[in-house]
KEBA-303662 format. One record per residue: residue number from 1; residue in one letter; chain; x, y negated, z of N, C-alpha, C in turn. Coordinates in nm, 2 decimals. Each point is the difference from the previous one (the first is absolute). Example, Ala and Ser with C-alpha at 12.3 -4.5 7.8 and 13.67 -1.06 7.14 Angstrom:
2
   kero   roti   kemi      n.X      n.Y      n.Z     ca.X     ca.Y     ca.Z      c.X      c.Y      c.Z
      1      A      A     1.32     0.57     0.78    -0.09    -0.12     0.00     0.09    -0.12     0.00
      2      S      A    -0.04    -0.11    -0.07     0.09    -0.11     0.00    -0.08    -0.11     0.08
***
This chain:
214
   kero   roti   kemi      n.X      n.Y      n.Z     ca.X     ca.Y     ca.Z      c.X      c.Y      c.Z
      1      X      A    -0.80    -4.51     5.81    -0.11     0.08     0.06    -0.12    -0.01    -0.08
      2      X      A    -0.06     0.11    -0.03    -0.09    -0.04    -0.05    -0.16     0.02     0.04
      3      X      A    -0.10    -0.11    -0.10    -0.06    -0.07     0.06    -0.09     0.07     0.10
      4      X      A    -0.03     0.14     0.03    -0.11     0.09     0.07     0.06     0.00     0.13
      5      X      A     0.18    -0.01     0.01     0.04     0.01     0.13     0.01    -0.13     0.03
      6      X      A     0.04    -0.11    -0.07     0.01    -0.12     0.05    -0.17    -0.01     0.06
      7      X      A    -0.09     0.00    -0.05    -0.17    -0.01     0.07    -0.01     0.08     0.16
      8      X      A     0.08     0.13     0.03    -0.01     0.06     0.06     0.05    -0.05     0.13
      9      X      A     0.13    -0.02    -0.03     0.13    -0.08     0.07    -0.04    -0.11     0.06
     10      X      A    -0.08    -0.06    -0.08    -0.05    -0.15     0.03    -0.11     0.01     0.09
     11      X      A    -0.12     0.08     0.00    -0.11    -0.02     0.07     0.03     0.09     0.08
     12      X      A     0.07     0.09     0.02     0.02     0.10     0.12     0.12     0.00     0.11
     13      X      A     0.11    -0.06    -0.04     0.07     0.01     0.04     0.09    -0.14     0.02
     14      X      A    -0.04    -0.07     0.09     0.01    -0.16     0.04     0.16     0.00     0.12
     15      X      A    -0.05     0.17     0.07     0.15     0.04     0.07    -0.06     0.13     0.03
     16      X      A     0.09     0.13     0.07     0.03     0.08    -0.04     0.01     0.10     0.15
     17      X      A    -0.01     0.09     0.05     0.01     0.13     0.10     0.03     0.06    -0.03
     18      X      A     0.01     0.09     0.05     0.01     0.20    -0.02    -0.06     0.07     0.12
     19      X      A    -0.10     0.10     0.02    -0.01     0.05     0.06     0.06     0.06     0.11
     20      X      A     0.01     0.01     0.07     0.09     0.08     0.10    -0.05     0.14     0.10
     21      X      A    -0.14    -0.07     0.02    -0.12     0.07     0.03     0.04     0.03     0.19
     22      X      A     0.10    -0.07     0.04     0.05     0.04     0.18    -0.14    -0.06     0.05
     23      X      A    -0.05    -0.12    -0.06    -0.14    -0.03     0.13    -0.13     0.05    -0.08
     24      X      A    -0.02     0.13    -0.12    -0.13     0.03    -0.01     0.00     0.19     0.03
     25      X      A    -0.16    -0.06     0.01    -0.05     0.10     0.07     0.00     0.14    -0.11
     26      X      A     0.04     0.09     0.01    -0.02     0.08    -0.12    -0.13     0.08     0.00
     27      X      A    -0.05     0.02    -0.12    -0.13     0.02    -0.07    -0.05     0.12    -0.01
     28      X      A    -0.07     0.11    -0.01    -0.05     0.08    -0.10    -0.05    -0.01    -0.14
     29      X      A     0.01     0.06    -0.08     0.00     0.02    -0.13    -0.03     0.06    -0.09
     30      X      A    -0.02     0.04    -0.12     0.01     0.10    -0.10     0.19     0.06     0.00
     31      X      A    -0.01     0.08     0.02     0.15     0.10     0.03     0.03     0.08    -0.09
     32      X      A     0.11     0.06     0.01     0.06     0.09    -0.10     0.08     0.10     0.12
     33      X      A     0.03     0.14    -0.01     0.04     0.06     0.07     0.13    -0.07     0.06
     34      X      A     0.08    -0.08    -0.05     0.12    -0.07     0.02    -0.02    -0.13     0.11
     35      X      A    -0.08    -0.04    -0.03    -0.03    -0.16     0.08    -0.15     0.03     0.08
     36      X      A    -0.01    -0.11     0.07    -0.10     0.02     0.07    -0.04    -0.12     0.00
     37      X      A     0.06    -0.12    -0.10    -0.04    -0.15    -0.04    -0.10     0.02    -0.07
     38      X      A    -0.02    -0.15    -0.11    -0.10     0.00    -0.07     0.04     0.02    -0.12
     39      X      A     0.03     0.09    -0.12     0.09     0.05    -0.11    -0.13    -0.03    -0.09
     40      X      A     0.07    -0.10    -0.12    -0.01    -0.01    -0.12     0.06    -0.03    -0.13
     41      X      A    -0.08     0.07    -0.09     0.10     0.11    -0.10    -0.05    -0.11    -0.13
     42      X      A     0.07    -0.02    -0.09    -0.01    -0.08    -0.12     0.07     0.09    -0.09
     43      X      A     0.01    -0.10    -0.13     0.09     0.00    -0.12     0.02    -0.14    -0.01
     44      X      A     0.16     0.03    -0.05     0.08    -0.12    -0.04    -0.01     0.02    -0.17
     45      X      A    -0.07    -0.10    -0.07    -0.04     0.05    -0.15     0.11    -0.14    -0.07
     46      X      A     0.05    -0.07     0.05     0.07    -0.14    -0.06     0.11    -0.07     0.09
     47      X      A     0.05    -0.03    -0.03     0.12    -0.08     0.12     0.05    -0.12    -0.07
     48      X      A     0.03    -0.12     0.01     0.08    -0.10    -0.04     0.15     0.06     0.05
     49      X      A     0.09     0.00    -0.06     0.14     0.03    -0.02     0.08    -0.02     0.14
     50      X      A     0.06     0.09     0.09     0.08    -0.04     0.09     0.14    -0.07    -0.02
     51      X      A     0.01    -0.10     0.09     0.16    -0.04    -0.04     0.10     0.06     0.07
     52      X      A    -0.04     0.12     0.10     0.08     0.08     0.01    -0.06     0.16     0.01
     53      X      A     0.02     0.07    -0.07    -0.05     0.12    -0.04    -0.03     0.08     0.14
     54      X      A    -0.07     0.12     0.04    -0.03     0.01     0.12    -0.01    -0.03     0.11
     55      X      A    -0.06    -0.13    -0.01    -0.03    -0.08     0.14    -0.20    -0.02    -0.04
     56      X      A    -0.03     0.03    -0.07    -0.19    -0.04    -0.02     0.00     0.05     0.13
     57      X      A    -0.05    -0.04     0.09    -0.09     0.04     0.10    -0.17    -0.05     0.03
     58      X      A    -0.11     0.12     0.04    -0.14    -0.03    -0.04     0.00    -0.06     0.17
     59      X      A    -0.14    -0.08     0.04     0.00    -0.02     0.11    -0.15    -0.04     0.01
     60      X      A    -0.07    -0.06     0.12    -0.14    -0.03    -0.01     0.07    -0.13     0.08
     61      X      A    -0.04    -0.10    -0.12    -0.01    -0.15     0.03    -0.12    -0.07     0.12
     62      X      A     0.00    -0.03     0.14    -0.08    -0.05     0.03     0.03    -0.17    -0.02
     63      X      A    -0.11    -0.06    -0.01    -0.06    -0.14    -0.03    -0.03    -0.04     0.16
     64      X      A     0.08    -0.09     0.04    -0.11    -0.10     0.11     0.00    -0.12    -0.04
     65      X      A    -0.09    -0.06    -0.08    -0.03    -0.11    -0.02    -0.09    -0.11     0.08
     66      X      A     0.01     0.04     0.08    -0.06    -0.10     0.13     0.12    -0.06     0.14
     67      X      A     0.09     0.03    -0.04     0.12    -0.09     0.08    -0.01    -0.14    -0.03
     68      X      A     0.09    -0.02     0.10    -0.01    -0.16    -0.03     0.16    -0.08    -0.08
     69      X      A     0.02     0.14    -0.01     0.16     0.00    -0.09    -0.02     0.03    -0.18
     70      X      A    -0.15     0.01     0.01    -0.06     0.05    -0.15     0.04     0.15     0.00
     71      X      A     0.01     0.10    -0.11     0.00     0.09    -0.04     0.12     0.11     0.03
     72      X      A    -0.04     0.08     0.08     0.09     0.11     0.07     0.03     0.13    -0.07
     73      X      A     0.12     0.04    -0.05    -0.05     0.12    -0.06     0.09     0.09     0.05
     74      X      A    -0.06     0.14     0.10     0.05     0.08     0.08    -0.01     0.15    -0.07
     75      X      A     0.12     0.03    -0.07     0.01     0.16     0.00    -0.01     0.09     0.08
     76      X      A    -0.05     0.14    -0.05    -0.06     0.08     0.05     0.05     0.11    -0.07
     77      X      A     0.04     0.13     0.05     0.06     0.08    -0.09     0.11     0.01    -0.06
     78      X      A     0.07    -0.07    -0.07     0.09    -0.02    -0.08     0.09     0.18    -0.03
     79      X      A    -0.09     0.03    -0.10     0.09     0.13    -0.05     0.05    -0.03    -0.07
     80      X      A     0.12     0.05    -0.09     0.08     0.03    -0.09    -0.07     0.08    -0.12
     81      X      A    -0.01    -0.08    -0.09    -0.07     0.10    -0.09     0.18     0.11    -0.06
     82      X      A    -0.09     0.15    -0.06     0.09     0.07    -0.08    -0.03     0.03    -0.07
     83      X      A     0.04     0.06    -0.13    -0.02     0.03    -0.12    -0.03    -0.09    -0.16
     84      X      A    -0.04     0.00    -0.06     0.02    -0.03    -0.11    -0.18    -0.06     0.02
     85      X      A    -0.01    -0.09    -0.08    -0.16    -0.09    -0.03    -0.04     0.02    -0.14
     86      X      A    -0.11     0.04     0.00    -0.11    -0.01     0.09     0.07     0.14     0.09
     87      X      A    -0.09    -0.02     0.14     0.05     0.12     0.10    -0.11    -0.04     0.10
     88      X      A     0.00     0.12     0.06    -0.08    -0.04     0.16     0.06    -0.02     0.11
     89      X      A    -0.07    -0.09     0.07     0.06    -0.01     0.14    -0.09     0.05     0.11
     90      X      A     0.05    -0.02     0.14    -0.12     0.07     0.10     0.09    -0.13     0.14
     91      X      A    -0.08    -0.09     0.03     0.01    -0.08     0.11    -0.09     0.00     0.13
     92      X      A     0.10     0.03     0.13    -0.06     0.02     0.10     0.00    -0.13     0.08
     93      X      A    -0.07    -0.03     0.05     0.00    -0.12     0.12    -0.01     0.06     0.09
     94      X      A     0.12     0.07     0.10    -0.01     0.05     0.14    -0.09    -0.07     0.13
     95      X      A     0.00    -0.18    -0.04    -0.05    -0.07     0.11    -0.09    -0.07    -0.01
     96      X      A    -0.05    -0.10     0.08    -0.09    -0.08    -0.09     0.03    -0.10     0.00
     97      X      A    -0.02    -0.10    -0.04     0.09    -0.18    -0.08     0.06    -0.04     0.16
     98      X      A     0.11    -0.04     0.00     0.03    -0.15     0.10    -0.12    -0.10    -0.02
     99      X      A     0.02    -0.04     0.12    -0.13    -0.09     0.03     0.06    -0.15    -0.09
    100      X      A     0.12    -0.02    -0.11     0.04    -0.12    -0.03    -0.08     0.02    -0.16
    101      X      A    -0.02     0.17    -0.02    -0.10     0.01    -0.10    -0.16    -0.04    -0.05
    102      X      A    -0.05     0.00     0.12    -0.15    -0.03    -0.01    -0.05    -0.13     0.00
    103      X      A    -0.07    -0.02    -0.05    -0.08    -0.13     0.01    -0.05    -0.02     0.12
    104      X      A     0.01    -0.13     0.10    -0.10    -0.01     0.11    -0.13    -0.05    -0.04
    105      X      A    -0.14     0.10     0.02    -0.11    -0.07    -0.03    -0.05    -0.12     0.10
    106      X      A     0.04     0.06     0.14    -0.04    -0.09     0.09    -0.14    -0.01     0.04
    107      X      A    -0.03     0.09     0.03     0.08     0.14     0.07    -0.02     0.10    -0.12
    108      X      A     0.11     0.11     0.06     0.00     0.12    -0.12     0.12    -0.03    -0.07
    109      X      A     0.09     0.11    -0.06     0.11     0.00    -0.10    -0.05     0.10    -0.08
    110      X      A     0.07    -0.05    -0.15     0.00     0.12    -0.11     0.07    -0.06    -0.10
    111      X      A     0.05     0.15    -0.09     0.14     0.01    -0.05    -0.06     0.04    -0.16
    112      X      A     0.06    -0.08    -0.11    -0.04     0.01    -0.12     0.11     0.05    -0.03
    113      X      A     0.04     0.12    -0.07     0.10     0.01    -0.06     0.05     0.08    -0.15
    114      X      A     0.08    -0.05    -0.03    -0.03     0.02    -0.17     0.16     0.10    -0.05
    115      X      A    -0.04     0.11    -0.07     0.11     0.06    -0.06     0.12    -0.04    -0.10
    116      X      A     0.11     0.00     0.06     0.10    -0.07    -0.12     0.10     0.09    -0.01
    117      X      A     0.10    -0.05    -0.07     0.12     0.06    -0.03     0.11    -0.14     0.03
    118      X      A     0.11     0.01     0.07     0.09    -0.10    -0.01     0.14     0.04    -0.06
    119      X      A     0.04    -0.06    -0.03     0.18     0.02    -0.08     0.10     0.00     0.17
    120      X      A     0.03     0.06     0.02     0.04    -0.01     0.18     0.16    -0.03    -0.06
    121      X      A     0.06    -0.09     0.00     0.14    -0.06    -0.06     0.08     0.06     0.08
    122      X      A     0.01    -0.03     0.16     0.05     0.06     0.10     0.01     0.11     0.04
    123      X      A    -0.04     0.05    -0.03    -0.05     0.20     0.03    -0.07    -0.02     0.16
    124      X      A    -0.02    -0.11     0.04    -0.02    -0.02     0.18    -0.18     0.09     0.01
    125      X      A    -0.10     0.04    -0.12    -0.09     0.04     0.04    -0.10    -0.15     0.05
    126      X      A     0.05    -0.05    -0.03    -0.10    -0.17     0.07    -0.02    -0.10    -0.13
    127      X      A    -0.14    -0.04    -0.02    -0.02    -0.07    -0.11     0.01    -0.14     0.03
    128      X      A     0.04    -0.07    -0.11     0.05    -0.15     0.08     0.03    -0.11    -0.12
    129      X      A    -0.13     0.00    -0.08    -0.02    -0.10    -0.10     0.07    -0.14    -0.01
    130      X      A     0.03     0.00     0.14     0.10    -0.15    -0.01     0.14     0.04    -0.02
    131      X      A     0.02     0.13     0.00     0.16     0.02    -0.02     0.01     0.02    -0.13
    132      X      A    -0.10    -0.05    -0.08     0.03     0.06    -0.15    -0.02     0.13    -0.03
    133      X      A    -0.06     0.09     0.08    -0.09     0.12    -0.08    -0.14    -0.03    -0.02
    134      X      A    -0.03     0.07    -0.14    -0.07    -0.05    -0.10    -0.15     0.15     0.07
    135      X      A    -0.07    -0.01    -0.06    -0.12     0.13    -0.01     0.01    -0.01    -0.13
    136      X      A     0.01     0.15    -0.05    -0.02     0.07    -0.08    -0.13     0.05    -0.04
    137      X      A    -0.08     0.04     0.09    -0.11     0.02    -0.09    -0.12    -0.01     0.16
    138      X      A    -0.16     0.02     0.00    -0.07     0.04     0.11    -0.14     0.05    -0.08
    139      X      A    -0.11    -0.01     0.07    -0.07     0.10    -0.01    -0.17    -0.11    -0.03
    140      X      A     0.01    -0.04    -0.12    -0.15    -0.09     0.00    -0.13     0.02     0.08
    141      X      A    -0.08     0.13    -0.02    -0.05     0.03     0.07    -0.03     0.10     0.14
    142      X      A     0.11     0.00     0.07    -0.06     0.05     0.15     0.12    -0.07     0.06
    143      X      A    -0.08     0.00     0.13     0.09    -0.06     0.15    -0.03     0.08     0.13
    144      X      A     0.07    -0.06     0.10    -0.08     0.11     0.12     0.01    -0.10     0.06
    145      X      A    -0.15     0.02     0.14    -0.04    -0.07     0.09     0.04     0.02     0.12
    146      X      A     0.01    -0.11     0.09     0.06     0.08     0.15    -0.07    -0.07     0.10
    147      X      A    -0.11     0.05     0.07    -0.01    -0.06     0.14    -0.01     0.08     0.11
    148      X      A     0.07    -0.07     0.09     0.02     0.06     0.13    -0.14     0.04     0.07
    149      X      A    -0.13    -0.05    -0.02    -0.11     0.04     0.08    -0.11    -0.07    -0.10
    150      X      A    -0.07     0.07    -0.02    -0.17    -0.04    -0.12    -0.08    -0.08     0.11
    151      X      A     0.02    -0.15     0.04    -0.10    -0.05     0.12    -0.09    -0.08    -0.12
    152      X      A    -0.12    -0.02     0.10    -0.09    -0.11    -0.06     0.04    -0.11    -0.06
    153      X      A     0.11    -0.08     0.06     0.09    -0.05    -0.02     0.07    -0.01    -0.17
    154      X      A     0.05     0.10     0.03     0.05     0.03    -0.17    -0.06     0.02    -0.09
    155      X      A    -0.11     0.09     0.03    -0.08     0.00    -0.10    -0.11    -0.12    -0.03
    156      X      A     0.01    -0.10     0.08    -0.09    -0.15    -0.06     0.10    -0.02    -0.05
    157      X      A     0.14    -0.05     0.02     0.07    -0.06    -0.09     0.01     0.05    -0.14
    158      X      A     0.02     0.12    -0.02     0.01     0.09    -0.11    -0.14    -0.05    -0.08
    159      X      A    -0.09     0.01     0.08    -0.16    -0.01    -0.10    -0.01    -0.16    -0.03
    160      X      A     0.03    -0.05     0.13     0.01    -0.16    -0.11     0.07    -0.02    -0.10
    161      X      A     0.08     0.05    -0.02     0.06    -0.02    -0.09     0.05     0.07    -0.14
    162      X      A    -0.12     0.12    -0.01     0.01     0.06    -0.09     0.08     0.09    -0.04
    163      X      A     0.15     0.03     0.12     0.07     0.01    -0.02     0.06     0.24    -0.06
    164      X      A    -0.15     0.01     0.02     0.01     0.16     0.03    -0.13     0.07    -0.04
    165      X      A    -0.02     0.04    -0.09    -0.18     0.02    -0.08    -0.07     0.09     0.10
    166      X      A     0.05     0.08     0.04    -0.01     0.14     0.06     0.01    -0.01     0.17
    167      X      A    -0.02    -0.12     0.10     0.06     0.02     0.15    -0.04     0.12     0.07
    168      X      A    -0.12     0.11    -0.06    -0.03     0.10     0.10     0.13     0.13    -0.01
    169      X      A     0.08    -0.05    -0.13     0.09     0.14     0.02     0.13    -0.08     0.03
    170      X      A    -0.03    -0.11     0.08     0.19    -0.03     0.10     0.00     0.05     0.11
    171      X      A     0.11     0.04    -0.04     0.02     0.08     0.15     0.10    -0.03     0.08
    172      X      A     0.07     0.02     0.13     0.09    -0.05     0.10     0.15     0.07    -0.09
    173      X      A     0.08    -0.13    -0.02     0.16     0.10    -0.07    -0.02    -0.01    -0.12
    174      X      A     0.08     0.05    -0.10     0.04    -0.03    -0.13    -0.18     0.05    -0.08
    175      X      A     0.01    -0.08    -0.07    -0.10     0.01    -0.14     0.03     0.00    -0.14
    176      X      A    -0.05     0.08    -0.09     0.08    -0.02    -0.12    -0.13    -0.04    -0.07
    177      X      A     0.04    -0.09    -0.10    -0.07    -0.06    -0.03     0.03    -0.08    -0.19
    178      X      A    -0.07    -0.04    -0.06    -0.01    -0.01    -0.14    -0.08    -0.11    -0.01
    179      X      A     0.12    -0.12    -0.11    -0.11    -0.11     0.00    -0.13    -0.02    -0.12
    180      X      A    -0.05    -0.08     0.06    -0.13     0.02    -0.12     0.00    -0.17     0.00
    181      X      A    -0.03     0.01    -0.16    -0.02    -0.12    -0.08    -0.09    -0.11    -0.05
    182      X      A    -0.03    -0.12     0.11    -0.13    -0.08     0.02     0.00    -0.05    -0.10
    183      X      A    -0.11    -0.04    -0.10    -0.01    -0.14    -0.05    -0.05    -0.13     0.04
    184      X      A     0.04    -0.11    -0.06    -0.02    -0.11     0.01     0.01    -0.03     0.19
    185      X      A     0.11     0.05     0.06     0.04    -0.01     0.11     0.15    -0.04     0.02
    186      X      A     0.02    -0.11     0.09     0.17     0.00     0.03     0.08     0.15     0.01
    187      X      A    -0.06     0.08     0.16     0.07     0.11     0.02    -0.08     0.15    -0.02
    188      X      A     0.07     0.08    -0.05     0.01     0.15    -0.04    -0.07     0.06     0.19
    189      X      A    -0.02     0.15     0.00    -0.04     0.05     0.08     0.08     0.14    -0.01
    190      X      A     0.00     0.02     0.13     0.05     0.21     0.05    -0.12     0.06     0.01
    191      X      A     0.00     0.12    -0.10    -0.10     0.16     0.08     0.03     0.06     0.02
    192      X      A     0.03     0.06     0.14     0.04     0.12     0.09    -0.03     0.12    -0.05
    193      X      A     0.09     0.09    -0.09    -0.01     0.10    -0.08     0.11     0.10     0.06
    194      X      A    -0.07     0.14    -0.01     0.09     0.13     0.07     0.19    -0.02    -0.05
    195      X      A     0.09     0.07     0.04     0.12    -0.06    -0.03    -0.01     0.12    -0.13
    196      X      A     0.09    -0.13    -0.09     0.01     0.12    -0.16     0.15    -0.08     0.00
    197      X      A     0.02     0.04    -0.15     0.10    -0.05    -0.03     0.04    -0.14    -0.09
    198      X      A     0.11    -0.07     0.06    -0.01    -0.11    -0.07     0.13    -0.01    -0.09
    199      X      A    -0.05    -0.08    -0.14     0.11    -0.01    -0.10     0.09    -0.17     0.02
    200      X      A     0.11     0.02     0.01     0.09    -0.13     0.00     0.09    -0.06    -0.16
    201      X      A    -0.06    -0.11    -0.01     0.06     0.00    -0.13     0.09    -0.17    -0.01
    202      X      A     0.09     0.00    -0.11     0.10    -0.06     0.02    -0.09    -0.13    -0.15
    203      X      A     0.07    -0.11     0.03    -0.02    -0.08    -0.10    -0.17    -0.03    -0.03
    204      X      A    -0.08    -0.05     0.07    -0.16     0.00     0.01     0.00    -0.13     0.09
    205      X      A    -0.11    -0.03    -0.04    -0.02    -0.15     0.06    -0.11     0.00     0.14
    206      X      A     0.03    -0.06     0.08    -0.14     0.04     0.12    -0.18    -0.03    -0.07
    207      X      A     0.05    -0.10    -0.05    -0.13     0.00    -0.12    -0.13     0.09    -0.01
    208      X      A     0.16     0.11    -0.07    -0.06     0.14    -0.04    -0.09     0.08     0.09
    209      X      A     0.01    -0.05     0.13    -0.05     0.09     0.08    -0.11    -0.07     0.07
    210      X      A    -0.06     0.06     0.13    -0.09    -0.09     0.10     0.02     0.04     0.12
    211      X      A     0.09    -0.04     0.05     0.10    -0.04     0.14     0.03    -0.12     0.03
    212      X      A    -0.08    -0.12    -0.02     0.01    -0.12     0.07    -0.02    -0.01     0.13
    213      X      A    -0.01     0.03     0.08    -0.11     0.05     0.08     0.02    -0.12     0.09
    214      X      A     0.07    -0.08     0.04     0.02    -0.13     0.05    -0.02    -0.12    -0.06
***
């Protein structure tokens, strides 16, 4: 494995979900005539090599790193990519996270989640890093945000902690969002930026990017 997914594998994924989305509440969105979720559109510009040829599937990684089980990582999405790479994709989130995705602030939940690609070994559509699929490539800088309700609440935790440059443009439901690059600071920061498109790339180190955000 190598070393960008072993980093990835390691701090993110301590054990493992999949969405299901039976206990969330579904969202409004940015749409496309087809969906009525939250659709976003990338390029796949790089891939680390699948070990089994059409199984890449793209998905939005949520992070809960505030369990007491350590680090939760709950897919979201899980399409099938097609065509040849680099290529585009277009990912809808019909719902919004299971509640096993969000962070509890206490009070308040919210959902960091980060774009990847997995090697899906099984064809099952479910990513599952402890079964020995690997990620292939994800997206340095952008992630999306998810909270269920913008309370006072959330937004002190969020401002203690630096966690979001921008809190006047969060809004209730998915946020898309782009990390920006602190100096001489432990953690990186999100700025809530209109949805564009994001590039996923294969063999890059998290380093490279500014999505620490935890």
């Amino acid at each position: 494995m190598n070393r960008y997914i072993a980093i990835l594998a390691a701090s993110l994924a301590a054990s493992l979900l999949t969405a299901c989305g039976d206990d969330a509440e579904k969202k409004p969105g940015p749409s496309t005539e087809e969906s009525e979720g939250y659709t976003l559109n990338g390029q796949v510009t790089s891939l680390e090599p699948a070990r089994v040829p059409g199984r890449s599937t793209v998905a939005i990684a949520w992070d809960n790193w505030m369990g007491s089980s350590g680090d939760v990582l709950v897919s979201q999405g899980d399409q099938l990519l097609t065509g040849s790479v680099p290529g585009a994709f277009t990912l809808t989130l019909e719902d919004a996270p299971p509640t096993a995705a969000l962070n509890d602030l206490n009070p308040g939940l919210l959902g960091v989640g980060y774009f990847t690609v997995y090697d899906d070994l099984d064809g099952d559509g479910v990513m599952d890093l402890e079964d020995d699929e690997e990620l292939q490539g994800f997206s340095i800088h952008h992630a999306v945000l998810y909270v269920p309700a913008v309370t006072e609440d959330v937004l002190a935790w969020l401002r203690n902690r630096g966690l979001v440059t921008n809190l006047e443009a969060l809004k209730p439901g998915f946020n898309f969002a782009r990390g920006v690059c602190r100096e001489n600071q432990t953690f990186d920061a999100l700025e809530i930026i209109p949805v564009g498109p994001v590039e996923i790339l294969g063999g890059v180190d998290l380093s490279d990017g500014c999505l620490n955000i935890h």
